[in-house]
C-alpha positions as CSV (number, residue, x, y, z in Angstrom):
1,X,-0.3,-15.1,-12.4
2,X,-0.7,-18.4,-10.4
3,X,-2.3,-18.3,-6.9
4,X,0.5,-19.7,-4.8
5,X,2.9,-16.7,-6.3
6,X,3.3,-15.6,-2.4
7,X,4.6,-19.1,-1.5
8,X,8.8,-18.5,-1.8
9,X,10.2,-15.1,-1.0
10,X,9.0,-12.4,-3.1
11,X,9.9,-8.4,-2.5
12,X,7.5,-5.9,-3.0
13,X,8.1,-2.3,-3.2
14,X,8.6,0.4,-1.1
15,X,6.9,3.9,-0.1
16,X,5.8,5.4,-3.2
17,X,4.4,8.8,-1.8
18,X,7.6,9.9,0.7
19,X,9.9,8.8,-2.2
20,X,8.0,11.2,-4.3
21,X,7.8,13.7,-2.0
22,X,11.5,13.4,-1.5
23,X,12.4,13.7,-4.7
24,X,10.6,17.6,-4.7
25,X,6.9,17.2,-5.0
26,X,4.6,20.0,-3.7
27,X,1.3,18.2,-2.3
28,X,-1.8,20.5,-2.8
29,X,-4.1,20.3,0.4
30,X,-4.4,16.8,0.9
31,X,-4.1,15.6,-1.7
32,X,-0.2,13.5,-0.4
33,X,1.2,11.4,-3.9
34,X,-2.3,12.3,-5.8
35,X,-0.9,15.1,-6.5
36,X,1.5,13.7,-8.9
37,X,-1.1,12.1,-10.6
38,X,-3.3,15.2,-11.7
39,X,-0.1,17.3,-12.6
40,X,1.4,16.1,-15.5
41,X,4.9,17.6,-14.8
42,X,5.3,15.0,-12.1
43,X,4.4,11.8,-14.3
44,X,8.1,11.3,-15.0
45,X,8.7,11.8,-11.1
46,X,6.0,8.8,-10.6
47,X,8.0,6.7,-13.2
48,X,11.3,7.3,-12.0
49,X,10.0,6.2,-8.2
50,X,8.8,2.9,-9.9
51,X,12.0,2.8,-12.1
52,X,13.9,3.5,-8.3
53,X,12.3,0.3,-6.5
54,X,12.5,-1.8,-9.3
55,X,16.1,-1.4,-9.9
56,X,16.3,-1.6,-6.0
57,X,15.2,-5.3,-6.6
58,X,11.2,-5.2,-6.2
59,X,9.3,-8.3,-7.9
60,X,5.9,-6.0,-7.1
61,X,5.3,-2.5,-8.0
62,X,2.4,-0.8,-6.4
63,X,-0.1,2.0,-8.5
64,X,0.8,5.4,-6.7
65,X,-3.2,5.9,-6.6
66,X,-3.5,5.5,-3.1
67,X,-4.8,8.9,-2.7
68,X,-6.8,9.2,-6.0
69,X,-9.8,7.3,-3.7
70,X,-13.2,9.5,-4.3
71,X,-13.7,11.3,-0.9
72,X,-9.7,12.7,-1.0
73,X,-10.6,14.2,-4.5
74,X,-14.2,15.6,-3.4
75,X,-12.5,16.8,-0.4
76,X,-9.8,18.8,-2.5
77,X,-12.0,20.0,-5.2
78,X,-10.5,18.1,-8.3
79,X,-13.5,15.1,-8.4
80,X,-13.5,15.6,-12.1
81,X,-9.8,14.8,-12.2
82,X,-11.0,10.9,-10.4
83,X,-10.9,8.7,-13.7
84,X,-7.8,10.7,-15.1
85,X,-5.6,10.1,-11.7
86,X,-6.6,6.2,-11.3
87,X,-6.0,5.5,-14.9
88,X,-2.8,7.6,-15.3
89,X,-1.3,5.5,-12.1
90,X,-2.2,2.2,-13.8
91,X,-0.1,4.0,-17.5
92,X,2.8,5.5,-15.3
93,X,3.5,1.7,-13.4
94,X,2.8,0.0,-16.4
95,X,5.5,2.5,-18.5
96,X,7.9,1.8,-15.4
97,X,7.6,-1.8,-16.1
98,X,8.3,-1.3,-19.8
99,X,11.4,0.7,-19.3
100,X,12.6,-1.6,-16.5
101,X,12.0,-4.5,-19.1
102,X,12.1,-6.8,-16.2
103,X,9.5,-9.3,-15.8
104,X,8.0,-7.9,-12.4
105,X,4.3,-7.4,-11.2
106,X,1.8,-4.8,-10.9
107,X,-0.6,-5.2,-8.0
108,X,-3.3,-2.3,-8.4
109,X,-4.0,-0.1,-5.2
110,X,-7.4,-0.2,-3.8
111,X,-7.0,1.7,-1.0
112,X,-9.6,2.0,2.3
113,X,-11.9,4.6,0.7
114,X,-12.4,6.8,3.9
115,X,-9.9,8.0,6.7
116,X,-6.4,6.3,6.6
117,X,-5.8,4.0,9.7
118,X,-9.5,4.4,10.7
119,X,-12.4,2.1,10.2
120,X,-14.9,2.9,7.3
121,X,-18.6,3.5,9.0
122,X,-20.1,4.7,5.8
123,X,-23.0,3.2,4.2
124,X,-21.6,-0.3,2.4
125,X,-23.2,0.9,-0.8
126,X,-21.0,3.9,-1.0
127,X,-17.7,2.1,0.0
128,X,-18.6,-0.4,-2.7
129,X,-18.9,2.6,-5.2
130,X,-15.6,3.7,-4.3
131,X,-13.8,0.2,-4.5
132,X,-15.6,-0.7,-8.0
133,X,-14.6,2.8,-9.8
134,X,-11.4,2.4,-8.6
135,X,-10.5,-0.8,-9.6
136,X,-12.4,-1.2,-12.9
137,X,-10.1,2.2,-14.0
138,X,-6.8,0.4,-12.8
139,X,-7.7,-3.0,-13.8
140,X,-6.4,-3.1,-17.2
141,X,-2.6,-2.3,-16.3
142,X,-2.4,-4.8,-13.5
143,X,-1.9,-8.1,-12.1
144,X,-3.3,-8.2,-8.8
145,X,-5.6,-5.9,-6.5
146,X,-3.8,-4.9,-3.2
147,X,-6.4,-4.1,-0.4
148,X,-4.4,-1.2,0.9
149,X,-5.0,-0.4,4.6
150,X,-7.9,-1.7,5.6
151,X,-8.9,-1.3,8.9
152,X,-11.6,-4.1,9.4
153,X,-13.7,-7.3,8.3
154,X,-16.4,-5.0,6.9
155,X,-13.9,-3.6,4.2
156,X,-12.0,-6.3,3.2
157,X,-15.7,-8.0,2.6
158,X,-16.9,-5.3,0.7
159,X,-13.8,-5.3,-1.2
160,X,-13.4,-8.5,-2.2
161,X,-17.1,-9.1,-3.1
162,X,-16.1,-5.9,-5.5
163,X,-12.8,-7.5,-7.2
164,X,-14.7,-11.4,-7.9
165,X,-16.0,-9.2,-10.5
166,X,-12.2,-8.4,-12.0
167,X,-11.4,-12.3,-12.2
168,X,-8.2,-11.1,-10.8
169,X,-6.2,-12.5,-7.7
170,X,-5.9,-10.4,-4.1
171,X,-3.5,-10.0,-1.6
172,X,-5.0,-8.2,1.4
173,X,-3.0,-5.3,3.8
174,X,-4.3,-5.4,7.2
175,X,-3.3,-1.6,9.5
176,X,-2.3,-3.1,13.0
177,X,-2.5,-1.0,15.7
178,X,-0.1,-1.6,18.9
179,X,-2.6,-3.6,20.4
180,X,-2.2,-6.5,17.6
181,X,-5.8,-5.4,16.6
182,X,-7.2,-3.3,13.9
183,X,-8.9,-0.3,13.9
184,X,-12.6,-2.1,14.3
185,X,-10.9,-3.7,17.1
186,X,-10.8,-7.4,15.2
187,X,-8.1,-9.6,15.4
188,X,-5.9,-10.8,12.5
189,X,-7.3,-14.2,12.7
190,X,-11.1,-12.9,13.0
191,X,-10.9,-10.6,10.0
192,X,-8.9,-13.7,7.5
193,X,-11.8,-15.9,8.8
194,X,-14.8,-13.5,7.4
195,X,-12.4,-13.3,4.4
196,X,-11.7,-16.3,2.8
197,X,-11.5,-15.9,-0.9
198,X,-10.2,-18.5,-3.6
199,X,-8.6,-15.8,-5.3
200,X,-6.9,-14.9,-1.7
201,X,-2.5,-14.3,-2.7
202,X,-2.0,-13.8,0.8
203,X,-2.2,-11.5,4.2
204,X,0.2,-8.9,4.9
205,X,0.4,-6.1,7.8
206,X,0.2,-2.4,5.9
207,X,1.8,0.2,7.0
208,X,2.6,-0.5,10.4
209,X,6.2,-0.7,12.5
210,X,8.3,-3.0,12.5
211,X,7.7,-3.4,16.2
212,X,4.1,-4.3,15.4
213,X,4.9,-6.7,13.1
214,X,7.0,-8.8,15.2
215,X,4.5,-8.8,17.9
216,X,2.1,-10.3,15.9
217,X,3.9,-12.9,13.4
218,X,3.2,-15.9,15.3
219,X,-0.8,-15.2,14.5
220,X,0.0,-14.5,10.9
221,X,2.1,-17.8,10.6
222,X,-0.9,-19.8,12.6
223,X,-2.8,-18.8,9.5
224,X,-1.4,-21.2,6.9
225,X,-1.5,-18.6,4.1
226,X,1.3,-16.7,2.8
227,X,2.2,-13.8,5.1
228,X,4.5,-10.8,5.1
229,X,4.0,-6.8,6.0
230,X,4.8,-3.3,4.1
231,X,6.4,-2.2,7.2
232,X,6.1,2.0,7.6
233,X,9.4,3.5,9.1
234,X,7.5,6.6,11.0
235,X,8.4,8.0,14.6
236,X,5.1,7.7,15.2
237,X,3.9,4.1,16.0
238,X,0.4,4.5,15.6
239,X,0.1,7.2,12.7
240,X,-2.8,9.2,12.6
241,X,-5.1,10.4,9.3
242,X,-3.8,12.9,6.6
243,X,-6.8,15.2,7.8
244,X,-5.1,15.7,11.1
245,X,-2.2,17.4,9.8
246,X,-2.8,18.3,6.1
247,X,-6.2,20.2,5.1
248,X,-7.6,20.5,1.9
249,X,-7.6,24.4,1.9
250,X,-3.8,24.4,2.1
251,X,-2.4,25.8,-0.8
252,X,0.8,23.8,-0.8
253,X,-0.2,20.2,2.1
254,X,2.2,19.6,4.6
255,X,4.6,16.0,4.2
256,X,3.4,13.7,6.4
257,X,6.6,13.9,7.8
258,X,6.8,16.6,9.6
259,X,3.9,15.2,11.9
260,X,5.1,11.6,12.5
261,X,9.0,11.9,11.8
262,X,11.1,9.6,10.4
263,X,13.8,6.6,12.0
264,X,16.6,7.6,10.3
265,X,18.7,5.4,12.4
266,X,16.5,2.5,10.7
267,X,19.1,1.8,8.1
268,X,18.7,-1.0,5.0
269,X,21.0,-3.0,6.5
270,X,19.0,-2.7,10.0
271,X,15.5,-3.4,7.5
272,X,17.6,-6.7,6.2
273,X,18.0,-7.7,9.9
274,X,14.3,-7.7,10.6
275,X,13.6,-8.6,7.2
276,X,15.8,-12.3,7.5
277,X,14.2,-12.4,11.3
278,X,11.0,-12.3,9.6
279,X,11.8,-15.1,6.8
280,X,12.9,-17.2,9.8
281,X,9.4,-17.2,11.0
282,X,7.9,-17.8,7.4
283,X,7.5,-14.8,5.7
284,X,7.6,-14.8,2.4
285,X,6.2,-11.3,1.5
286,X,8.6,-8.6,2.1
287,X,8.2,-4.9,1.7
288,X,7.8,-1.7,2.7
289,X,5.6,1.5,3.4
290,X,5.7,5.2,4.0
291,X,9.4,6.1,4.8
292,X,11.1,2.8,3.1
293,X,13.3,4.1,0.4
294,X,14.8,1.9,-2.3
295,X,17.8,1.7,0.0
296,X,15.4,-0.8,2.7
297,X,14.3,-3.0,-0.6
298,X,17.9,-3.1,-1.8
299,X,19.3,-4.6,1.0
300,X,16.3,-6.8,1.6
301,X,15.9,-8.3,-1.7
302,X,18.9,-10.1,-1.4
303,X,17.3,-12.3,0.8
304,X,15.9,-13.7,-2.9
305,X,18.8,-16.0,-3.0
């Protein structure tokens, strides 16, 4: 793909895990959308998800391995299941695409390999490990690496260094918190600076309100790269980790759901409002998170044309 793909309007997808969970999925412990991926009789729910956002209008379909990082498997007792869940997310989007036989992408999830929404402290070594087995399992059915979530400089470094090995391009997701700073407490503009990258597609915001995003446009549009967001439709502004609402001794895990609620008034033509708002201040990368359904990326993709 070229570098500057980022540089006119292009629509990703939408939340892959709440669609899956919508459509009848029973997480195990906390294991969220992995669970789909160890299970065989949801593969064709992980396909049909795909299928859903593609026919929705999506350009870029994401891996549904967000949860197949190391620690969420240790943690739920399947670690031998690791290379079987990151490889069969890579099949089940590249079988979507097939069926779809449109000419979309597949950017391959690499997602923060600790917490959600909270700042990796680990050793760098060990992150590294979790970035490289990751991505050298999904690398071979995708286009790009998405940095999902990351919460600071010291991850998206540590990624990065991890994907030059890949030879394949990067578009970075950056968590916002209300403040209009991440997790570590960085700005956007500090963290883009430590992260420059000739492979670099662009900078979007991940999983994060639509609230959030429009306070802190101006900075992404100051940065001269292509920008855009994979805005989260929860209740909760600030969403807090899996582990403090799902554990992995629970038989069947609790939908995230139920702890930060959804904005069901937050209708795909209301998503299209924001969305053109957003294109008016020169966003080009348009998507969404958990609680976007393909309704949200139907209405938005016509903003294509």
């Amino acid at each position: 793909m070229k570098i500057d793909y980022f540089s006119k309007v292009r629509i990703l997808d939408g939340g892959m895990g709440q669609l899956i969970l919508s459509k009848g999925l029973k997480p195990k412990g906390s294991l969220w959308s992995g669970t789909a991926l160890i299970d065989k009789k949801y593969h064709q729910m992980i396909i049909d998800s795909h299928l859903d956002f593609i026919k929705s209008g999506a350009d870029v379909i994401v891996t549904n391995n967000f949860a197949g990082r190391r620690i969420r498997m240790i943690q739920n007792n399947v670690e031998e299941l690791f290379d079987y869940a990151n490889k069969k997310a890579g099949e089940l989007a590249l079988k979507a695409k097939e069926i779809s036989k449109k000419n979309i992408l597949i950017a391959g999830s690499l997602p923060a390999q600790n917490n959600t929404y909270e700042l990796d402290q680990r050793d760098n070594k060990i992150i590294e490990k979790g970035f490289y087995d990751q991505a050298k399992l999904i690398k071979p059915f995708v286009d790009f690496f998405y940095l999902d979530v990351m919460c600071g400089s010291k991850e998206c470094e540590i990624a990065l260094n991890v994907t030059e090995n890949f030879n394949l391009p990067v578009l970075i997701g950056l968590h916002i918190k209300k403040s209009g700073k991440l997790p570590s407490g960085e700005s956007i503009t500090e963290v883009v600076e430590k992260c420059k990258s000739n492979s670099l597609l662009g900078i979007i915001l991940a999983c994060v309100s639509p609230e959030i995003i429009e306070n802190t446009v101006d900075e992404m549009k100051d940065l001269k790269i292509p920008f855009g967001y994979k805005a989260n439709l929860w209740k909760e502004e600030e969403p807090v980790p899996v582990h403090k609402f799902a554990l992995p001794s629970d038989a069947i895990g609790a939908n995230p759901v139920e702890t930060m609620g959804t904005r069901d008034d937050y209708t795909g033509k209301k998503f299209f409002k924001f969305s053109k708002d957003m294109i008016n201040k020169g966003a080009t990368i348009l998507g969404g998170c958990c609680e976007t359904f393909p309704s949200h990326i139907n209405e938005i993709a016509k903003l294509k044309n």
